[in-house]
N, C-alpha and C positions, 0 to 999 in steps of 0.2 A: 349644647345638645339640641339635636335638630327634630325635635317631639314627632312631627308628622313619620319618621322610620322606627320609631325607638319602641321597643317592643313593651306592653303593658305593663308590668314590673319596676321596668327602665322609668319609666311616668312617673310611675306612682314615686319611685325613690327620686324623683327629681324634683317633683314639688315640695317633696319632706323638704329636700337639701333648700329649698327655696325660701320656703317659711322660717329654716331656722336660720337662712341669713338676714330675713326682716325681723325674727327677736332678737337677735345677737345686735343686728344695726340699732335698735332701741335699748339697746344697753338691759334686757330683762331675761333673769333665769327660767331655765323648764316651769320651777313651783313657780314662781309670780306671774304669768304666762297661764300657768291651770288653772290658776285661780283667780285670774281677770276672766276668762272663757269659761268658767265653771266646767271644767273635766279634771281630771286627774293627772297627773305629774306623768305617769306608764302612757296616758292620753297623746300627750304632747310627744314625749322621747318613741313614742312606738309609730308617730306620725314620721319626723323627725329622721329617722332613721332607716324605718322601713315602706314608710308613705304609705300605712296604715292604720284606715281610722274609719268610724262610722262618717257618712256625708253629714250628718247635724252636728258630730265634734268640729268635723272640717273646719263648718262655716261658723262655727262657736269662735275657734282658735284664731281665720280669719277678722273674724269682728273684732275681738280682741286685740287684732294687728293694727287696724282701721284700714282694713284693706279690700271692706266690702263692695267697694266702685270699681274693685278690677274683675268681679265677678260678671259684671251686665254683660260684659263681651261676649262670653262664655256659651254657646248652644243657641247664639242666633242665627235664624233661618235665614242661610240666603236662599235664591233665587237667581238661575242664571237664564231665563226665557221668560218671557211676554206668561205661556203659559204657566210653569211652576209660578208665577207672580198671582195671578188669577187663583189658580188653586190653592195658595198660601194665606188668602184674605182670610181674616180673624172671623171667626164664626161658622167659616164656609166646608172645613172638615169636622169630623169629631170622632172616624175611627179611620182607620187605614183602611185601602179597600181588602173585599172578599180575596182571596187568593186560590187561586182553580188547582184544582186535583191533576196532578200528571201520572201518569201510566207507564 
């Protein structure tokens, strides 16, 4: 599945299908799986299935996997000019800018 087209829903159930091929590759059921992550059995099968889950179950079930080093990827800032470089320096924002009223 080519994530960057696939509509939000699409995601969501593709990471389920993901995750439960890295329990099943560890040879571990839904319950032993919930209960290394501390969530619930519904936790895991409702992830699982319909790739729905709170973000803290997520990274619970992830840990659980030992698959929290594939997460640093995830939401880092490029920068493709000199300037978005500059403006991206750690420190240097702390809100988006003001956004002007159109008419």
């Amino acid at each position: 599945m080519y994530i960057a087209l696939a509509a939000n829903e699409e995601i969501c159930r593709e990471l389920g299908s993901r995750l439960k091929a890295q329990r099943l590759a560890r040879n571990l059921g839904q319950k032993e799986l919930a209960a290394r992550a501390g969530v619930s059995a519904g936790t895991v099968k409702n992830l699982e299935n319909k790739g729905q889950s709170s973000l803290e179950s997520l990274i619970r079930i992830v840990s659980a996997l030992d698959l929290v080093e594939e997460l640093g990827s995830l939401f880092v800032l490029r920068t493709r000019s000199i300037a978005e470089m500059e403006q991206a320096e750690p420190g240097r924002r702390s809100r988006a800018s003001a956004r002007r009223k159109t008419e």
